[in-house]
N, C-alpha and C positions, 0 to 999 in steps of 0.2 A: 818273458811274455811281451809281444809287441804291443802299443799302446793300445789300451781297450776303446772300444768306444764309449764316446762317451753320452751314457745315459740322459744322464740330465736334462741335455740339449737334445738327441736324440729321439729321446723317449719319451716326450714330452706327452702324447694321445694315451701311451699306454700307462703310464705315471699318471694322470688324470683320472681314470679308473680307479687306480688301486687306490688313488687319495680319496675318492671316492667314498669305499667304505674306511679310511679315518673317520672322514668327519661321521659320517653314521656312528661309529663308536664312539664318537666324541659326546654323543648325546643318551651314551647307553645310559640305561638303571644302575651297573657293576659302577663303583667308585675308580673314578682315572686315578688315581694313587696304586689302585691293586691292578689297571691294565698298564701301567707304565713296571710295573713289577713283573709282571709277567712279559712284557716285550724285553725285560731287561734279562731276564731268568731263558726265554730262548733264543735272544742273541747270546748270552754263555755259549748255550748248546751247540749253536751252529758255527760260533767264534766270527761273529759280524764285527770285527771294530768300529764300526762307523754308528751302527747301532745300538753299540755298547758305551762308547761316548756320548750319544745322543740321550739316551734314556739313562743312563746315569746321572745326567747335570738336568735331565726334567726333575728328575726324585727327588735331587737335591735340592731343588728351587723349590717345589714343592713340602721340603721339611722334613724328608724319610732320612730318616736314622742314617748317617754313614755304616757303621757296625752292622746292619743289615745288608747291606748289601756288599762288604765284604765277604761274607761269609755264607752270602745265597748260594754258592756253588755246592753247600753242604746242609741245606735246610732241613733234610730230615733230622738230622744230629742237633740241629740248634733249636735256644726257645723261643725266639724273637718272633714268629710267626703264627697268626691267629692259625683256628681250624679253618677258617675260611681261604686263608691265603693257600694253605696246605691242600687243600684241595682242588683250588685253582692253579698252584704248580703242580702237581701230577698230575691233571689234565693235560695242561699246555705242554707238560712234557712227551706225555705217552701219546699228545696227535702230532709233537717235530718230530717222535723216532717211533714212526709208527712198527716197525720192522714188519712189513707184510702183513700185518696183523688187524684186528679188531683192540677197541679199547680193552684193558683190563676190566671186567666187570666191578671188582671194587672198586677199581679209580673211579666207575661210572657211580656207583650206589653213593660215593662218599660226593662226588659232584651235585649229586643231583638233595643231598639233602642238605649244601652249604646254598644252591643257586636255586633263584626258579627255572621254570622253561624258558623263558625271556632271557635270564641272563645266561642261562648254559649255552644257548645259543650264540647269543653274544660274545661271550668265552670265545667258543668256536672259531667262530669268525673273525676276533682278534688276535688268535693263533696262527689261523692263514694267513692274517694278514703280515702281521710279522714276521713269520715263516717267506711270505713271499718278498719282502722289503730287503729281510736279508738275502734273500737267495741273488736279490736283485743285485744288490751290492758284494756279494763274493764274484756273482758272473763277469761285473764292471768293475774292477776295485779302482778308486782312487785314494791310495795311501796320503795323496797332501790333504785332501779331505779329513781323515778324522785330527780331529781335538780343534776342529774352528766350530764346530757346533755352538750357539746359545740358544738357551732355552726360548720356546715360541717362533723359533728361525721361520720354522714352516707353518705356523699358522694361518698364513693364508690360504696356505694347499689345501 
């Protein structure tokens, strides 16, 4: 692949946007401990390295369990995981691989009686956004980029 562009510099108007709704989520009801879990849980899915480095060393500074998040790639099997989280990862799951589809109905039933409307919403739209954060960084990849990540890097964004 020839050098991608580079985003950062680039994309600076459209990058602005998506930070955008960060900070809006930065202010949601949902606990940042269980949205950094779930930005962590679908960069897995999408295989974001950059994303996967970033939100890993947030959880970590933040005090989440390393053994959690080993082993998130298998959460249904393990027990480290409230109902609540469990229901916010099969959300966040079933809106990255939507496969043509509507949500599963139980994934919605089981959502909607861990979250209010406020925060299912929020949910949501922490899904996109992450979903589009990585999308952003597999289209642009900068390989020297991951593992310089510290935690709070982008908190001015």
């Amino acid at each position: 692949m020839k050098q991608p562009i580079n985003v950062m510099e680039k994309g600076q108007r459209a990058l602005k946007a998506l930070n955008s709704l960060g900070a809006y989520l930065g202010k949601s009801p949902i606990e940042q401990s269980l949205l950094h879990l779930i930005y962590f849980r679908v960069s897995q899915v999408n295989g974001c390295a950059f994303c996967l480095d970033m939100h890993s060393k947030d959880l970590l500074a933040e005090g989440e369990n390393p053994q959690r998040l080993f082993v998130l790639d298998a959460w249904r099997e393990a027990p480290f995981y409230s109902e609540r989280e469990r229901a916010a990862l099969a959300w966040a799951e079933a809106l990255t691989r939507l496969n043509g589809s509507h949500v599963d109905e139980v994934i919605y039933e089981n959502a909607r009686q861990q979250f209010s409307e406020e925060e299912l919403i929020d949910l949501t739209f922490a899904v996109i956004a992450i979903n589009s954060y990585n999308r952003v960084n597999i289209a642009f990849p900068n390989p020297a980029a991951v593992g310089m990540y510290t935690p709070g890097m982008f908190a001015h964004a």
